[in-house]
BAKOL-729569 format. One record per residue (C-alpha): residue in three letters; x negated, y, z negated. Coordinates in steps of 0.25 Angstrom, whole numbers, plus 2048, in hexadecimal, padded with zeros to 3 digits. Layout:
<rs>
<r type="ALA" east="X" north="Y" up="Z"/>
...
</rs>
This chain:
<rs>
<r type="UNK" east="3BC" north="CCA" up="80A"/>
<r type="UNK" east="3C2" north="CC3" up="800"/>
<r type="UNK" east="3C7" north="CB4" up="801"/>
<r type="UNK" east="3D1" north="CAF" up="7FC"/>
<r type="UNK" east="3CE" north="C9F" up="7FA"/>
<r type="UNK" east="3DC" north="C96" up="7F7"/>
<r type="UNK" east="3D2" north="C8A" up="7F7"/>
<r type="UNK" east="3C2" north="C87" up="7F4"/>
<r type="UNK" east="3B7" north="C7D" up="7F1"/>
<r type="UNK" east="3A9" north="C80" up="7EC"/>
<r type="UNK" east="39E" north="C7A" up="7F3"/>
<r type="UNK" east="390" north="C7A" up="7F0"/>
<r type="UNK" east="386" north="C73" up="7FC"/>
<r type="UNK" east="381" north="C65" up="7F8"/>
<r type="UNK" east="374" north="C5E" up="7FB"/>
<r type="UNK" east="37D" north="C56" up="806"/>
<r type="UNK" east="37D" north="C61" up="810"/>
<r type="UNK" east="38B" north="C65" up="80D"/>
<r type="UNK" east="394" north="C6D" up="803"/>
<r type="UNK" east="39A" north="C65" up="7F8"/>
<r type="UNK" east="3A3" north="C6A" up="7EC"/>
<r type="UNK" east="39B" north="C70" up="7E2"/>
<r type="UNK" east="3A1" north="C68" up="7D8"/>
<r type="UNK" east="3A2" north="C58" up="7D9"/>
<r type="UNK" east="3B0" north="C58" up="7D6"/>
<r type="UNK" east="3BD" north="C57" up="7DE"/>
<r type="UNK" east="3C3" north="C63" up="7E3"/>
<r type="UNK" east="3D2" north="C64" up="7E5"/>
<r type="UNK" east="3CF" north="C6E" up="7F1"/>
<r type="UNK" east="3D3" north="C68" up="7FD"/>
<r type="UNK" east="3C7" north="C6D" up="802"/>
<r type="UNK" east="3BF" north="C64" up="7FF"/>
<r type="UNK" east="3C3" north="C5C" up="808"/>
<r type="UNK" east="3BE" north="C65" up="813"/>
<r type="UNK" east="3B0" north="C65" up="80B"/>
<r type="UNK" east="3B1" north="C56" up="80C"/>
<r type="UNK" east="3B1" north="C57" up="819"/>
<r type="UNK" east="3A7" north="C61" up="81B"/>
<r type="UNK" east="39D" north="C5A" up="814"/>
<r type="UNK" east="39E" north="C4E" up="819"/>
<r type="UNK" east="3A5" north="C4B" up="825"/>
<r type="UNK" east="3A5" north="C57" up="82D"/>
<r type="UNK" east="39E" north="C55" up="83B"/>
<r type="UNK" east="39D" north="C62" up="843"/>
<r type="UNK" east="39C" north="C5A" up="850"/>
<r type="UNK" east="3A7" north="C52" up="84C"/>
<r type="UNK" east="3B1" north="C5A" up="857"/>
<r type="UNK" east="3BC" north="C4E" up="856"/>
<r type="UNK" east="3C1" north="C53" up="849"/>
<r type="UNK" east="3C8" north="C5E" up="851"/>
<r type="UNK" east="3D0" north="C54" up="859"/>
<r type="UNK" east="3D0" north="C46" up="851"/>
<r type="UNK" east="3DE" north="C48" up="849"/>
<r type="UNK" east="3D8" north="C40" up="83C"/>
<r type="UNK" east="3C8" north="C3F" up="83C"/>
<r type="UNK" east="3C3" north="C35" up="82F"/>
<r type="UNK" east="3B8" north="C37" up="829"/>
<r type="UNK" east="3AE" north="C30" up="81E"/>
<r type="UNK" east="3B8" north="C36" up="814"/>
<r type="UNK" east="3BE" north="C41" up="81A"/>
<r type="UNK" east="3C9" north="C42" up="824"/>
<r type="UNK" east="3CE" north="C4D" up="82D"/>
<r type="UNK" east="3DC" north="C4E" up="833"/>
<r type="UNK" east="3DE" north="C56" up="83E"/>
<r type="UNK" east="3EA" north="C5E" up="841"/>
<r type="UNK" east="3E7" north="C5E" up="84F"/>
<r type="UNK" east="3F6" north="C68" up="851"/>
<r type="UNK" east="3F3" north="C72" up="847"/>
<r type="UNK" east="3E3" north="C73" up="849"/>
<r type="UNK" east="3E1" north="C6E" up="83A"/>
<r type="UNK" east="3D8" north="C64" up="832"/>
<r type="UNK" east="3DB" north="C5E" up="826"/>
<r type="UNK" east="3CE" north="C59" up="81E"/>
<r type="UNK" east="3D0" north="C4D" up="813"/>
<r type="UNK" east="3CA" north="C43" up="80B"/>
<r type="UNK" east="3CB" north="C35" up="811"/>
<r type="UNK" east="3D0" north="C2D" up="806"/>
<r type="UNK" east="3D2" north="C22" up="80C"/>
<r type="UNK" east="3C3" north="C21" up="80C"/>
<r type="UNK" east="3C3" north="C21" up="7FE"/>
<r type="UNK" east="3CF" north="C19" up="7F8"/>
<r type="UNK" east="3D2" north="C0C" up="802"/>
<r type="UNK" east="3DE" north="C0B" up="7FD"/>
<r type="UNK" east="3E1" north="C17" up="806"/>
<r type="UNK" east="3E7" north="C17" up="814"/>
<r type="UNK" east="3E2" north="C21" up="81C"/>
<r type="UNK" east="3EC" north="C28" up="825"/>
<r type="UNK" east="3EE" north="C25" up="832"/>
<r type="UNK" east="3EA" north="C2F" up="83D"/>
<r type="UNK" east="3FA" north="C32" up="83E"/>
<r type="UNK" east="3FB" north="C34" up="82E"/>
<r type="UNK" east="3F1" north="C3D" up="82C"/>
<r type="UNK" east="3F9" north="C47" up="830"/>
<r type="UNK" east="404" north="C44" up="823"/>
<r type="UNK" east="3F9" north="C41" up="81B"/>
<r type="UNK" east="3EF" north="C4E" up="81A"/>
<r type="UNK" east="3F3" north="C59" up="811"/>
<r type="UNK" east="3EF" north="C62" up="807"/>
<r type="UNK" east="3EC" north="C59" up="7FD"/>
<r type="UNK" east="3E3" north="C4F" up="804"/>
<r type="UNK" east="3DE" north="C5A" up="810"/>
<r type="UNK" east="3D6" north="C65" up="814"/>
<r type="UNK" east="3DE" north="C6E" up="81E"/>
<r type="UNK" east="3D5" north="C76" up="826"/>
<r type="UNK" east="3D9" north="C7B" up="834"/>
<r type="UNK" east="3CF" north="C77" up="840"/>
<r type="UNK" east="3CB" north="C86" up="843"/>
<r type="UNK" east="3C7" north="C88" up="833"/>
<r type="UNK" east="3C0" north="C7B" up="833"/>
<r type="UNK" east="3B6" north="C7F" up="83F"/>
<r type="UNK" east="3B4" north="C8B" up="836"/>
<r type="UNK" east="3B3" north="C85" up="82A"/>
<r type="UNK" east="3A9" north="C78" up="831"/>
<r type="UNK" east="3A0" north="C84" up="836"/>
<r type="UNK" east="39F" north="C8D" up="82B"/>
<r type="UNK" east="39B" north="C80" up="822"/>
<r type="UNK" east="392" north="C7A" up="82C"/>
<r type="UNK" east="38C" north="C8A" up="82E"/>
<r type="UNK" east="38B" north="C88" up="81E"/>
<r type="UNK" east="383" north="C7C" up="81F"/>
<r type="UNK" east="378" north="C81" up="826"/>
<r type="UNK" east="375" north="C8A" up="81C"/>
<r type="UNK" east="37C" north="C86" up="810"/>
<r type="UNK" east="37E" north="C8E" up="804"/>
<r type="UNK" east="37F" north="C87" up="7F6"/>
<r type="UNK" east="38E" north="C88" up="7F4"/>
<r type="UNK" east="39B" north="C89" up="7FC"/>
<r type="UNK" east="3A9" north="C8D" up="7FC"/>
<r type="UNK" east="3B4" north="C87" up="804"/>
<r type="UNK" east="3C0" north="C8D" up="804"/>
<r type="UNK" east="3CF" north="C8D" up="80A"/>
<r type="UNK" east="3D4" north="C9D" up="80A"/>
<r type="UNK" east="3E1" north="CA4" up="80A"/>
<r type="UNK" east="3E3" north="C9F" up="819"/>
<r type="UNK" east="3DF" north="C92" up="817"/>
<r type="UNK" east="3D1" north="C93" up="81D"/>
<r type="UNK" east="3C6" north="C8A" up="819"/>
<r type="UNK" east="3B8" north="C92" up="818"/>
<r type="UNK" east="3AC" north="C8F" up="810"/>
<r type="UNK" east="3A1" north="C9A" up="80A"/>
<r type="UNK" east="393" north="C97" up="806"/>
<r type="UNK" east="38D" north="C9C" up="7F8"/>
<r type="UNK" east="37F" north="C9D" up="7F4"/>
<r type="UNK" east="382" north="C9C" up="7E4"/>
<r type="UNK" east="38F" north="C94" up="7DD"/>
<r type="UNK" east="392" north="CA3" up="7D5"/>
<r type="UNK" east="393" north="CA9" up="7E4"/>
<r type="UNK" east="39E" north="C9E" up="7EA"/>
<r type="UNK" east="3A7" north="C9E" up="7DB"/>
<r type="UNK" east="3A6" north="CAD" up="7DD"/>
<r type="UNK" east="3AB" north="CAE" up="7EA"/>
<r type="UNK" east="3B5" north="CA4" up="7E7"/>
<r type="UNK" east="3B9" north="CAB" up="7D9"/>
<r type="UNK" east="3BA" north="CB8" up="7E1"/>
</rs>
């Protein structure tokens, strides 16, 4: 089966327990604000973030579109730059966007958490996240870096 990807990270696991970009540098994949998340902040017990309509975090923020069953995963930089208001709970809705967010629908993000959750188990050396044609988040595990930039090539 082929797949098509419109979007993708490379991962590779890291001595923290957690998959990290396989290059120290800033991707301009919004993305990576989901792998933020993922590697930090996540609690699978945490069951609130499906009903909380803005859940912070240590550096990360997730605004839930509580209407249309969607989450919207960011960087809090408010966190980082004082001079930085953070948004009220009643701004967050104008604030989020493509730009500054991770759109992910609730049912995918179940999917995606246990997929990665599964892949930390057992994890293999390098990762794929990707967003395909239908704007699905999924993730695939590689044993070698020639086999994930195959796939992705192909």
């Amino acid at each position: 089966m082929k797949v098509y990807m419109k979007d993708y990270i490379l991962l590779r696991w890291s001595r923290f327990n957690y998959y990290r970009h396989i290059n120290d540098y800033v991707s301009v994949s919004n993305l990576r604000f989901l792998i933020n998340f993922f590697s930090g902040d996540y609690r699978s017990e945490d069951k609130d973030l499906f009903i909380r309509i803005v859940s912070y975090y240590d550096a990360n923020f997730v605004y839930n579109d509580l209407k249309n069953k969607i989450f919207y995963i960011g960087c809090s930089e408010w966190e980082l730059d004082e001079e930085i208001d953070a948004p009220s709970g009643e701004e967050f809705s104008v604030y989020v966007n493509e730009g500054n967010t991770c759109k992910i629908t609730h049912h995918n993000f179940i999917q995606l958490s246990d997929k990665l959750m599964n892949m930390k188990k057992n994890p293999t050396p390098f990762a794929l996240i990707y967003r395909d044609d239908n704007d699905l988040v999924d993730c695939k595990g590689f044993q070698t870096q020639e086999e994930m930039q195959l796939f992705v090539n192909n």
